[in-house]
DOVEX-346338 format. One record per residue: z, y, x of N, C-alpha, C, CB in turn. Coordinates in pm, whole numbers, padded with zeros to 5 digits, always signed. Last residue first. Glycine has a CB too. Example, Ala and Ser with C-alpha at 12.3 -4.5 7.8 and 13.67 -1.06 7.14 Angstrom:
residues 2
+00708-00225+01285+00714-00106+01367+00787+00003+01290+00572-00060+01408;+00780-00569+01319+00780-00450+01230+00780-00330+01320+00905-00447+01131;
END
This chain:
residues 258
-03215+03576-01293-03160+03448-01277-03046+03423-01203-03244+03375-01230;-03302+03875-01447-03208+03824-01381-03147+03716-01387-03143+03880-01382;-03621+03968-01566-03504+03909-01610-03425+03829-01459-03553+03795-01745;-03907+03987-01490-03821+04078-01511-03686+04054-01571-03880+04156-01574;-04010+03701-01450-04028+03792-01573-03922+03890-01655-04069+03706-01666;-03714+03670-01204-03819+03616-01298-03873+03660-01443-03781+03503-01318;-03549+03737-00958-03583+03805-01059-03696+03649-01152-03669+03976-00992;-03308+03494-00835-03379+03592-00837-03413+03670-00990-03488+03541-00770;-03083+03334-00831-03233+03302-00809-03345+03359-00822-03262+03229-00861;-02760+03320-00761-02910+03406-00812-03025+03365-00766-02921+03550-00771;-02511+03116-00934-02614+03162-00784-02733+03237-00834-02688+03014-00684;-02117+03265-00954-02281+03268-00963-02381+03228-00876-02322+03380-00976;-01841+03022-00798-01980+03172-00784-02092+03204-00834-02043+03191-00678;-01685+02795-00830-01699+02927-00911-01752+03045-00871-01592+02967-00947;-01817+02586-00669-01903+02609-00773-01853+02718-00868-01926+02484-00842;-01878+02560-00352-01794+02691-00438-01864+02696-00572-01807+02862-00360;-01832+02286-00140-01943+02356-00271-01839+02446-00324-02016+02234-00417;-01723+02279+00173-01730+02236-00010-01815+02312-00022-01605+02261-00132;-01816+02134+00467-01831+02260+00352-01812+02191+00265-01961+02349+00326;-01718+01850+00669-01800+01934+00554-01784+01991+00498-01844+01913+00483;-01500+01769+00801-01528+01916+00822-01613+01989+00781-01541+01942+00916;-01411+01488+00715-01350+01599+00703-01347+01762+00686-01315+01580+00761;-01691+01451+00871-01665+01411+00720-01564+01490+00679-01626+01262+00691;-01597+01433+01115-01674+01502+01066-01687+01504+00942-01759+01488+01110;-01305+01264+01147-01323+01424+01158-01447+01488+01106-01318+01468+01301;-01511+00987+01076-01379+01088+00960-01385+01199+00993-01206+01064+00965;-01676+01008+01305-01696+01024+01204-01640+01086+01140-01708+00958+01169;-01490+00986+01529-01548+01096+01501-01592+01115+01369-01638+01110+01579;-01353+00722+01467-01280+00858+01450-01345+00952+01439-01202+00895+01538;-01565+00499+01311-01479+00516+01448-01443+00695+01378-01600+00492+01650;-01404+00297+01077-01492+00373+01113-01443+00450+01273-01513+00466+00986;-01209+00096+00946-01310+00056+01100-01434+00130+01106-01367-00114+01113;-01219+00244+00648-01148+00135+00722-01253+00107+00821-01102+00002+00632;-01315+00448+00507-01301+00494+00579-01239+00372+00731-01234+00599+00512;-01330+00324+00204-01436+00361+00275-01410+00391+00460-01481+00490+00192;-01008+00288+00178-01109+00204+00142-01276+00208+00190-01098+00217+00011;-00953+00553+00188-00904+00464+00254-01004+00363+00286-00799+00421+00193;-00981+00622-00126-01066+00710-00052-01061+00600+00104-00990+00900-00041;-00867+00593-00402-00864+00485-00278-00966+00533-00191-00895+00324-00318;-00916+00781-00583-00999+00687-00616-01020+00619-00469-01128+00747-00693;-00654+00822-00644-00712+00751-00737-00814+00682-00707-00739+00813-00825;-00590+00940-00370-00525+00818-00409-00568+00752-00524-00398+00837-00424;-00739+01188-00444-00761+01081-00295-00742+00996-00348-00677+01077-00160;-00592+01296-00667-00761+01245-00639-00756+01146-00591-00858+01319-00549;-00354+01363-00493-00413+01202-00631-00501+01205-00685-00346+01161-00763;-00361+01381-00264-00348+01450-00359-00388+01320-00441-00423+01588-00362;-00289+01258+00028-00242+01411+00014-00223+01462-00133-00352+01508+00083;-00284+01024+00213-00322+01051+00072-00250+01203+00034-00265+00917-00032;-00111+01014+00445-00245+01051+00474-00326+01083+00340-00311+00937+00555;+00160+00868+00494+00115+00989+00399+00031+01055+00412+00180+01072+00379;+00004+00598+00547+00176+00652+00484+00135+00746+00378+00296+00754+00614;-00190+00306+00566-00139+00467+00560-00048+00449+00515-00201+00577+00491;-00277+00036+00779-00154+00074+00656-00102+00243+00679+00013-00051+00683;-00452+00049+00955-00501+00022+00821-00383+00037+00721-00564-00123+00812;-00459+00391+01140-00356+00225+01123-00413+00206+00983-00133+00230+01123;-00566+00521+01448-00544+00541+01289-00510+00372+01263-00709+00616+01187;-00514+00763+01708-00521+00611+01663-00476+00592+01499-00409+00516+01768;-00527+00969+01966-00489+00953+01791-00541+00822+01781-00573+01069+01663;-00291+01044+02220-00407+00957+02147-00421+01010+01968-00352+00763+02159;+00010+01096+02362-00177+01212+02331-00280+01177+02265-00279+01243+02457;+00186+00950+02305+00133+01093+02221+00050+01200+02210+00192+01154+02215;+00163+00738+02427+00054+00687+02304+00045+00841+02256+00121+00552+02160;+00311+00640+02628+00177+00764+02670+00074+00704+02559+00091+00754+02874;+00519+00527+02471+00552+00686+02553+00454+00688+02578+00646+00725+02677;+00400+00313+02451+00433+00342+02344+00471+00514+02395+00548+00233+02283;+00336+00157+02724+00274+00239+02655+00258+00307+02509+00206+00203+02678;+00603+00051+02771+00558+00178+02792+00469+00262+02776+00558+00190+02857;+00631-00150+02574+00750-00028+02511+00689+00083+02606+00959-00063+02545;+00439-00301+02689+00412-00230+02554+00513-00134+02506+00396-00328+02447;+00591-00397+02892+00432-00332+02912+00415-00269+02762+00286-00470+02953;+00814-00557+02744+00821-00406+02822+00677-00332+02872+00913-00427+02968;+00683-00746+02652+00764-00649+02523+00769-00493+02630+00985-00733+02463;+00558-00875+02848+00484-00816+02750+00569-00756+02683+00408-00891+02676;+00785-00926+02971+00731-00893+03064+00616-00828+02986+00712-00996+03161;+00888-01123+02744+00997-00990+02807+00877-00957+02895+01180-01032+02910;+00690-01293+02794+00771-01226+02659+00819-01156+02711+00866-01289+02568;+00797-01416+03034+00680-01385+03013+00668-01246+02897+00618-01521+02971;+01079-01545+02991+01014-01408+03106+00942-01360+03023+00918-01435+03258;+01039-01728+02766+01134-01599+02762+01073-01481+02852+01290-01637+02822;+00881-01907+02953+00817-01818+02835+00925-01726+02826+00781-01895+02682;+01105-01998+03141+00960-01911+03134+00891-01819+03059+00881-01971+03127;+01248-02093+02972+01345-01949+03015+01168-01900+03082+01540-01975+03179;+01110-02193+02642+01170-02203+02753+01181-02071+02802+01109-02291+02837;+01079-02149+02285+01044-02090+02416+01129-02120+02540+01043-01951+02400;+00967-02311+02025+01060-02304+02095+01023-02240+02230+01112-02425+02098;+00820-02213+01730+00793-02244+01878+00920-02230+01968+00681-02145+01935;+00888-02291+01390+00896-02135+01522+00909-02240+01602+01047-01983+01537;+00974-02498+01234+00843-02502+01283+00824-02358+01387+00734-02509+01144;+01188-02408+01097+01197-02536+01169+01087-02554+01249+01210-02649+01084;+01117-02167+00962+01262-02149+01067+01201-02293+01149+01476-02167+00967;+00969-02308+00726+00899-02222+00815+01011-02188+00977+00862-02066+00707;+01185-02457+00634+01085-02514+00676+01015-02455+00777+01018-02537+00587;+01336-02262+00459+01389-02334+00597+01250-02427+00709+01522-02471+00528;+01138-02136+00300+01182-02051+00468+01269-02139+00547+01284-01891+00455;+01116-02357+00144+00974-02307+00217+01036-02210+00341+00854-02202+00093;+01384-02384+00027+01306-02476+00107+01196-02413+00186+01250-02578+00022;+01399-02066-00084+01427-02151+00040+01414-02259+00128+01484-02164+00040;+01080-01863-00161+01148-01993-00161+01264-02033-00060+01047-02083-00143;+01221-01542-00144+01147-01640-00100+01220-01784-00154+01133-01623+00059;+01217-01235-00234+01281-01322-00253+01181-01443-00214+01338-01309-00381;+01047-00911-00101+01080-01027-00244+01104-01125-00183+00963-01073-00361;+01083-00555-00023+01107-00714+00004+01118-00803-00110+01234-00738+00079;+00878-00342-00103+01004-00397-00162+00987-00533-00103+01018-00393-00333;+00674+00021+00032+00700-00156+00022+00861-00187-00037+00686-00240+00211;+00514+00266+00049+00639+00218-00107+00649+00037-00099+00537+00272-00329;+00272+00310+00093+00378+00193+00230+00489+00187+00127+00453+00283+00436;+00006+00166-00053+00084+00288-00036+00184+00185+00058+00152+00380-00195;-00306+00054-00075-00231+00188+00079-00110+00208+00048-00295+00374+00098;-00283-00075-00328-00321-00154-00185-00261-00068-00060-00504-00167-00163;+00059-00067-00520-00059-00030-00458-00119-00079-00314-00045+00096-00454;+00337-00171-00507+00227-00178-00650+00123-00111-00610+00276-00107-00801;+00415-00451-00304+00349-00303-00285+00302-00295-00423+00216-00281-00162;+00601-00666-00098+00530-00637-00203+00497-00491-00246+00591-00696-00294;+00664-00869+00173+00655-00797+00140+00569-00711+00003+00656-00793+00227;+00887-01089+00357+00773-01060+00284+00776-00959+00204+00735-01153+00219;+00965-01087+00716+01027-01092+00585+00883-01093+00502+01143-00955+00550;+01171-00965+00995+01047-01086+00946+01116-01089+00765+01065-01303+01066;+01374-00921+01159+01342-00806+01074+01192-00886+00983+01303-00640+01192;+01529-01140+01290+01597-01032+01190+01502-00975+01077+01647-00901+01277;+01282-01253+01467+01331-01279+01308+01451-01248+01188+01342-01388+01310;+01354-01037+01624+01277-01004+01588+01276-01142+01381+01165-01002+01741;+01503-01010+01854+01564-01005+01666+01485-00994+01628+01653-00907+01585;+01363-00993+02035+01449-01081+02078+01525-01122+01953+01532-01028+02188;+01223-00742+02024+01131-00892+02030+01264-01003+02003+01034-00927+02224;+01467-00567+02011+01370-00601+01930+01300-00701+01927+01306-00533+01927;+01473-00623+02320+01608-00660+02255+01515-00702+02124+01749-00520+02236;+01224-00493+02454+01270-00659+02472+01358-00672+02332+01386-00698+02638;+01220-00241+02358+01164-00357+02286+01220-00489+02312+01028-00367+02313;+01545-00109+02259+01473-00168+02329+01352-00260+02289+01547-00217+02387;+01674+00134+02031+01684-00042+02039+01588-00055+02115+01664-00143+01903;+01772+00339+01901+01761+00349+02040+01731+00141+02074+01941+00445+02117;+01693+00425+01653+01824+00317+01659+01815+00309+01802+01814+00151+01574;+01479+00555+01658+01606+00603+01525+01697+00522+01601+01587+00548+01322;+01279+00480+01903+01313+00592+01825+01450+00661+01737+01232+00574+01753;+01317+00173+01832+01335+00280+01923+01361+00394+01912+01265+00294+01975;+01215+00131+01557+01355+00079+01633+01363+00131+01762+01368-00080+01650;+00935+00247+01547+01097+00308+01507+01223+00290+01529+01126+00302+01412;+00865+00067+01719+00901+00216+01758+00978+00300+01670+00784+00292+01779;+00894-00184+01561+00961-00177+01697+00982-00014+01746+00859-00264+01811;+00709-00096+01316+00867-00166+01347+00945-00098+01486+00846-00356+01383;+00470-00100+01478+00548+00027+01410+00685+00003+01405+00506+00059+01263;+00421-00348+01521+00459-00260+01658+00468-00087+01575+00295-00278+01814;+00369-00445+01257+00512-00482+01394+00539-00380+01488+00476-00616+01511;+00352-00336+01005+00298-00340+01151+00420-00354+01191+00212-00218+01219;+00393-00368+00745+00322-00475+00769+00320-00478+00927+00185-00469+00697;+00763-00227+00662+00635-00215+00724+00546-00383+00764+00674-00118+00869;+01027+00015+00564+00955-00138+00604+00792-00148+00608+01003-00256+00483;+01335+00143+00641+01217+00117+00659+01145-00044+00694+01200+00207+00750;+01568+00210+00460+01473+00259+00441+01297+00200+00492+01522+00367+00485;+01778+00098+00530+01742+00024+00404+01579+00092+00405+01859+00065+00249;+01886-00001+00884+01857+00061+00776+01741+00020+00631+01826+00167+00841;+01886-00249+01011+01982-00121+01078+01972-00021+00965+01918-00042+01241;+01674-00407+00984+01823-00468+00924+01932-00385+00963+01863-00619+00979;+01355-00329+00860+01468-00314+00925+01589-00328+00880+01467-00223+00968;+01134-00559+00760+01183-00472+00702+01308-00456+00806+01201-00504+00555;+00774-00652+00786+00889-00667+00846+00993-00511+00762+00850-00667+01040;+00541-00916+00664+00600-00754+00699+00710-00779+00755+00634-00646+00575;+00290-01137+00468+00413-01099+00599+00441-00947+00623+00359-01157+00763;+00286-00982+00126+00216-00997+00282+00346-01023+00372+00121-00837+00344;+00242-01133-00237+00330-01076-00106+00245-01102+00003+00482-01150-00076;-00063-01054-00389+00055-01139-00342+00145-01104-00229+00009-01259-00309;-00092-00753-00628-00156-00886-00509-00052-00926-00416-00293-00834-00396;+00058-00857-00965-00012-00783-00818-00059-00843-00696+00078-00698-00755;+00097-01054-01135-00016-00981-01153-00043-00857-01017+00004-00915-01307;+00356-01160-01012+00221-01282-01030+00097-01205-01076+00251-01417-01164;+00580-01065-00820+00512-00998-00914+00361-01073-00958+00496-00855-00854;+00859-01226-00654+00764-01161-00645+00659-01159-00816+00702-01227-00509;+01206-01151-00718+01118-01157-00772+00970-01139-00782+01153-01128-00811;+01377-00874-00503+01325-00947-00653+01184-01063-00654+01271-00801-00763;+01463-00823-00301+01488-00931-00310+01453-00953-00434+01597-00960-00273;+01473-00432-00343+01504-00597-00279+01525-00717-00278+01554-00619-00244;+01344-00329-00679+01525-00408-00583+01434-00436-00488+01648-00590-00652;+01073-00159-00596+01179-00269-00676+01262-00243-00565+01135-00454-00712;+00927+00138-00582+00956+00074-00482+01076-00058-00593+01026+00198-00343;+00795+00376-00779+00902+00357-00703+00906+00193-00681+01030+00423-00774;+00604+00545-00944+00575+00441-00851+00685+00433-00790+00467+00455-00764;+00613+00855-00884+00691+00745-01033+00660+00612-00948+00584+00743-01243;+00404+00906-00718+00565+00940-00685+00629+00855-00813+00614+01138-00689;+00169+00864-00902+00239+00813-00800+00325+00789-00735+00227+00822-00761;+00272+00949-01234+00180+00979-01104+00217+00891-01036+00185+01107-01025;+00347+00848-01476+00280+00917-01496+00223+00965-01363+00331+00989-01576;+00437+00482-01577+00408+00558-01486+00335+00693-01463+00371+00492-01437;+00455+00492-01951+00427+00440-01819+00457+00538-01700+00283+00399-01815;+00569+00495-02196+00629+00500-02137+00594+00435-02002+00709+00478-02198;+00218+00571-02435+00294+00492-02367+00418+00508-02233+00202+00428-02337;+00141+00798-02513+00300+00790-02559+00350+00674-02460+00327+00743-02742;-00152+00631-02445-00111+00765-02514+00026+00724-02597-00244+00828-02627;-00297+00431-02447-00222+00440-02383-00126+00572-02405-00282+00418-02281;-00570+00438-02545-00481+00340-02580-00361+00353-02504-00536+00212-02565;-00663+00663-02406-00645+00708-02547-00557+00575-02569-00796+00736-02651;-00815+00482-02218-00734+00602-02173-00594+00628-02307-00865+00756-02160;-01002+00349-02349-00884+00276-02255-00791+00417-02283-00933+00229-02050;-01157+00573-02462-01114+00453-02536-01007+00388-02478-01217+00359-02551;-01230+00675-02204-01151+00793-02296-01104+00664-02400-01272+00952-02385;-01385+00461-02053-01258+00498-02020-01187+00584-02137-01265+00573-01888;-01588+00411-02274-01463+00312-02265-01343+00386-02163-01519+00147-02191;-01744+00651-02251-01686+00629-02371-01584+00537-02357-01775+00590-02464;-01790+00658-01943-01728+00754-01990-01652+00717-02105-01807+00849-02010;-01761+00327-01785-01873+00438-01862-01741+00570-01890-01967+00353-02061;-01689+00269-01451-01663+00208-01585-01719+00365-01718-01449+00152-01585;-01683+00175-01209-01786+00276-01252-01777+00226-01414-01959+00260-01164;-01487+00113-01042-01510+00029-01159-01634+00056-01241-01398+00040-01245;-01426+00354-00914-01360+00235-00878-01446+00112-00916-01224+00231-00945;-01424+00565-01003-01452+00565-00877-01493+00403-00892-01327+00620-00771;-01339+00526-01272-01457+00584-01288-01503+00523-01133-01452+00762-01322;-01086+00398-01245-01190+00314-01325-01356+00413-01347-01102+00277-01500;-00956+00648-01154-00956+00523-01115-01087+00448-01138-00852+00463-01175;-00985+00841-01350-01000+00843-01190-01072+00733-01139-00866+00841-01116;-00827+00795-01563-00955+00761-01541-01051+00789-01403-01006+00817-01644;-00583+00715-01436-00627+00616-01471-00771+00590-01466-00581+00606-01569;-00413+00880-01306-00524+00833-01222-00625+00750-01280-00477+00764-01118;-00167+00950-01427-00290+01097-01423-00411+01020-01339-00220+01279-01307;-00072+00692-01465-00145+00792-01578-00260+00865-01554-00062+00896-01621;-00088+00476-01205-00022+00616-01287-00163+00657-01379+00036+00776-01153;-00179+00163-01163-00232+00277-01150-00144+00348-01219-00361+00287-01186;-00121-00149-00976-00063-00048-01005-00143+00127-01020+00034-00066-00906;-00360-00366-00916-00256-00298-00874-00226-00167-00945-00273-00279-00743;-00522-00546-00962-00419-00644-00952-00331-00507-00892-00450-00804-00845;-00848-00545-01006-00763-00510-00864-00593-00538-00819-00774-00356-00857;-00813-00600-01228-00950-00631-01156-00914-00616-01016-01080-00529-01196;-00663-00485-01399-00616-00653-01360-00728-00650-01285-00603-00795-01487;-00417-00224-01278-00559-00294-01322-00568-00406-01299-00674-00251-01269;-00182-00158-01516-00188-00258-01372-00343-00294-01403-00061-00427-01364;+00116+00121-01589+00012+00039-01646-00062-00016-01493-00098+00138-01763;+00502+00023-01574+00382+00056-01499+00231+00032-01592+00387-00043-01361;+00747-00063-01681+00680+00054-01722+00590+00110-01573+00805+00170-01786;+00810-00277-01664+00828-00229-01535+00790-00111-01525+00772-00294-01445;+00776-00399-01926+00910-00439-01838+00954-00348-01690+00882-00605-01786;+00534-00329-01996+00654-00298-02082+00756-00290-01978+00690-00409-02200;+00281-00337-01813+00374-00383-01871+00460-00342-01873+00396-00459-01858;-00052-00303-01965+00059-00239-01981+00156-00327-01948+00075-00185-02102;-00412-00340-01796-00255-00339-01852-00172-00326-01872-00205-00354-01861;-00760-00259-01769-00563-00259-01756-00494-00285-01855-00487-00126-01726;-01002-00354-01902-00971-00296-01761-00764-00323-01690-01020-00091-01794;-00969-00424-02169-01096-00521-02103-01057-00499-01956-01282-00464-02138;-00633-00520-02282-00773-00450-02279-00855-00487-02197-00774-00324-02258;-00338-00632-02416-00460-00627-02357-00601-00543-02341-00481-00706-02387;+00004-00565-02385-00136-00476-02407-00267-00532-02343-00119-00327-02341;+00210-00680-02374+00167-00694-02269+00066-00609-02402+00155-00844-02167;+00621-00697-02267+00565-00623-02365+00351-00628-02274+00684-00428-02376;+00867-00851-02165+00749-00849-02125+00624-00819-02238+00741-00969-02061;+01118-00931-02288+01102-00789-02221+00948-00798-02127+01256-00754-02105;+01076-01159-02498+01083-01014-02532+01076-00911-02456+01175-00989-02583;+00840-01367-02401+00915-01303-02371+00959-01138-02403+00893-01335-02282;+00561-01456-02459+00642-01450-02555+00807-01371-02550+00643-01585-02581;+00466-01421-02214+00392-01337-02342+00498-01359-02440+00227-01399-02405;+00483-01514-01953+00559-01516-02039+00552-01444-02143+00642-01506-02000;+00270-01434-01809+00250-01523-01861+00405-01571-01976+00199-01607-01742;+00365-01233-01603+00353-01223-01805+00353-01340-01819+00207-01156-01903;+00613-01392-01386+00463-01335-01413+00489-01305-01575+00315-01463-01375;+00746-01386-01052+00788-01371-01226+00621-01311-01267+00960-01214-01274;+00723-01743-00893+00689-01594-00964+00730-01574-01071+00564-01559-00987;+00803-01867-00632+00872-01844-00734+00847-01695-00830+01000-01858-00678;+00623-01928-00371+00668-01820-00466+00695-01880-00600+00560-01706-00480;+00490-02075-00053+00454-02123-00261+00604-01986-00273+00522-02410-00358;+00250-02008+00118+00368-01964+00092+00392-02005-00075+00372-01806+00134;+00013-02194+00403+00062-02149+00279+00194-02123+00237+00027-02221+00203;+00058-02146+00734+00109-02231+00629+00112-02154+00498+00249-02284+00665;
END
């Protein structure tokens, strides 16, 4: 079922705390002191900008230092870590990309997540909570979710229509004491193979902290790497750099040292 939102968007241009900077690539807004590529609808820091729009956008040299340079003093976001996470319950964001189903834990403020079955092992893990029990609150922890970047997990719950969530409450499947079994008979096959998951590696389309440096993260490295099988990445991983601070010699040539 489609989700209608109550957005806060620019489009309020006239609005004094919505300060907007146009340009051909990004945007400034004032209000959230973030700058926002509109081509991608997400959140870039300073030190990424031209990063960004080089990897990204293959956008020329002369217009990025032109973009770049328009931005200079501006009170934006200067890395990633600045990127901080909204209230709860604000206000979804009409220039980022639209809230996702997620789930946010109701035992603590800290964690929230698109994967369910991440959910649940942390609710194991930190809060000793069972899967069954978990499956069983599980519309405790159901919610929507907003990100100023496509990878980062820096998720903020936003505020929903209420008509639209009573509606959605009225339409959940009712489960007889069968189905109940059943359900319980899958929540526990999966709480055990959650204990013989620590020898595997298994990679998740929602990274955490797999972006290491803001290179990576500028230029969404992720993005290439989605439904590759594992060997690959490790090998890719294990290519030689280039040492470009070493002389190379190429020998002699008409008695002169190359």
């Amino acid at each position: 079922m489609a989700t209608n939102w109550i957005l806060s968007t620019p489009a309020s241009i006239a609005n004094k705390y919505v300060l907007m900077i146009g340009l051909d690539y990004v945007t400034f807004i004032a209000s959230e002191k973030v700058i926002v590529c509109t081509r991608c609808s997400t959140a870039v820091p300073v030190t990424g900008l031209d990063t960004h729009l080089r990897t990204c956008h293959h956008v020329p040299i002369k217009l990025r230092r032109k973009t770049i340079a328009r931005f200079d003093g501006v009170p934006a976001a200067q890395s990633f870590n600045d990127l901080v996470p909204r209230q709860d319950g604000s206000t979804p964001l009409s220039y980022l990309l639209p809230p996702v189903p997620g789930f946010s834990c109701p035992h603590c403020t800290e964690r929230k997540t698109i994967n369910w079955r991440r959910m649940r092992q942390q609710a194991k893990t930190e809060h000793k909570i069972s899967a069954p029990e978990c499956a069983q609150d599980q519309s405790r922890y159901e919610c929507h979710l907003q990100s100023w970047t496509k990878y980062s997990p820096k998720y903020w719950v936003v505020a929903q229509d209420d008509s639209v969530g009573r509606q959605e409450i009225q339409e959940q499947p009712h489960f007889g004491s069968e189905g109940e079994y059943l359900t319980r008979l899958e929540d526990e096959e999966e709480d055990q193979r959650f204990d013989g998951d620590l020898s595997t590696v298994a990679l998740d389309v929602e990274l955490e902290h797999d972006e290491n440096t803001e290179w990576l993260r500028g230029c969404e490295w992720p993005m290439w790497f989605i439904r590759k099988p594992i060997h690959l990445i490790v090998a890719a991983a294990a290519l030689p750099s280039a040492r470009t601070s070493e002389d190379l010699s190429l020998g002699l040539w008409n008695d002169f040292e190359c």
